[in-house]
N, C-alpha and C positions, 0 to 999 in steps of 0.2 A: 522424569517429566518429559512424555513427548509430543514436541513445538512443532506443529507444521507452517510453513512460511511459505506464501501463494501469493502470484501475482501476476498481472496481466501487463504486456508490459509492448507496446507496437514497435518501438526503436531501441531496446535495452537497458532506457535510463531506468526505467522502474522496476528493471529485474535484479539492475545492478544495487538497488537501495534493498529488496526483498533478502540479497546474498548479504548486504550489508548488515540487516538486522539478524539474519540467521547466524551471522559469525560473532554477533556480541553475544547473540542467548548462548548459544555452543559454549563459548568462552566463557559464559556464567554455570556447565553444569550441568545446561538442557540439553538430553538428544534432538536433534533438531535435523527436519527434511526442509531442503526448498526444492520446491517445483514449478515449475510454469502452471498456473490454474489452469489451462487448456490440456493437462495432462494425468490432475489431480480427478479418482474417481469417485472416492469415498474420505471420508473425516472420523470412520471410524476409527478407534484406537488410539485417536489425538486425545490428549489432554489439554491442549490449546491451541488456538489456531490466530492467525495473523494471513489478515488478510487485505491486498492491495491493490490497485488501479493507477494506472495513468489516466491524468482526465484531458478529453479531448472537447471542447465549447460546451463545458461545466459538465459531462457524462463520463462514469464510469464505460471504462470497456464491455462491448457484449459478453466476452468469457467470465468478467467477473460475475458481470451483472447474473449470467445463468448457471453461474454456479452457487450465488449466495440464495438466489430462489431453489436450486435444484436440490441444497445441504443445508435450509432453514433451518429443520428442526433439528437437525444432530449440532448445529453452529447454536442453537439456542440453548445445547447443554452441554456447553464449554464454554471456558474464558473467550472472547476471541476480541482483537484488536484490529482496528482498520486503517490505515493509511494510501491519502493519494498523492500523485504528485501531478504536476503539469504546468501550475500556476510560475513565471518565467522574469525575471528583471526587477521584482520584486521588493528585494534588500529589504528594511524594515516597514512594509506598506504592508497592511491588515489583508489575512487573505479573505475574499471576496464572498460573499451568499452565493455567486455562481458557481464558485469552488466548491463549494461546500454541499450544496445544496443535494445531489442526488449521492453522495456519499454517507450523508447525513440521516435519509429516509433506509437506506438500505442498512445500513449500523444500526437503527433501532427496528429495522424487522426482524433482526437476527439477533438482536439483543445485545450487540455489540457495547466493549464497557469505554470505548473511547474511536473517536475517526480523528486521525492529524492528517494536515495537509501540509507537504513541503515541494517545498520550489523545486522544481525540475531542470532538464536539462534540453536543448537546442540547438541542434546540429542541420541546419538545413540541407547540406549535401547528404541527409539519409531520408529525408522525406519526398514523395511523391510532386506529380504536378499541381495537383488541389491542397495537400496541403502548402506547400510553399506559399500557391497564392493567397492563401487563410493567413499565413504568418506575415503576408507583405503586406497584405488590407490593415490585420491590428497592430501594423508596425511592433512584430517582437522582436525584440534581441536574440542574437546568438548567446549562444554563453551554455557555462555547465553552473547553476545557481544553486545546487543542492549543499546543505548543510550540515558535512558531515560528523561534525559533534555534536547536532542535533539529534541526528537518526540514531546513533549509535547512544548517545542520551536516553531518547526514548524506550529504545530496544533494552539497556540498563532495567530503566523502570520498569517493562513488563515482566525481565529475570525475576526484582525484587519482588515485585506482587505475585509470580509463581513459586518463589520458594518462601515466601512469607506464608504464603494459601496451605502449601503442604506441610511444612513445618507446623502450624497451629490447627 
């Protein structure tokens, strides 16, 4: 079974969650590539694909955003799973329709069989001078919020539903 694992990621945190889940499916079995989407040409020859975003004031990144229109239809006949991350301070507060929301339309153009969102990470000495001020206006926390037996949770369940798919 080969897993490709894509994601778009502007400070790291969401390449580091992409490595994240490509090191549970690997450990369940699956050949598995991760790439930076800005580097990914084709999805042929995947038999799954896993695909992610940082969200930045509820939007997916441009890279992802043009590659899930650029590989619709080859992503529309394959498994393929989506996760973002960006949402920050969180702890157990519902993640938001802003979150959600353009992860959500792009997941069912591609047919996508699930979009999770998890809490991200915040490191202001790597962002710019607009963002900072973005993060100082909606008073965000620092902090690294991600959930890492979450993701690796998750990434678990897409192993089982691919070797569950090919076994029956």
């Amino acid at each position: 079974m080969r897993v490709l694992v894509t994601a778009a990621s502007r400070h790291g945190a969401t390449k580091e969650i992409g490595e994240a889940i490509g090191s549970e499916l690997a450990g369940r079995g699956m050949s598995v590539t991760v790439s930076p989407v800005e580097e990914v040409r084709t999805v042929a020859g995947c038999d799954a694909v896993v695909l992610g975003s940082a969200i930045y004031l509820g939007r997916f990144l441009k890279p992802a955003r043009q590659f899930a229109e650029r590989e619709a239809e080859a992503l529309r006949a394959v498994p393929v799973w989506m996760f973002s991350s960006g949402p920050i301070g969180r702890g157990d507060k519902p993640v938001g329709a802003a979150d959600r929301k353009q992860g959500d339309e792009i997941a069912q153009s591609i047919g996508a069989r699930e979009h999770r969102v998890f809490d991200g990470k915040l490191d202001r000495s790597k962002l710019g001078p607009l963002e900072r001020a973005a993060v100082r206006a909606a008073k965000s926390p620092d902090g690294d919020f991600r959930d890492w037996d979450a993701i690796r949770a998750w990434a678990a369940g897409i192993a089982e539903t691919l070797q569950h798919q090919r076994a029956g």
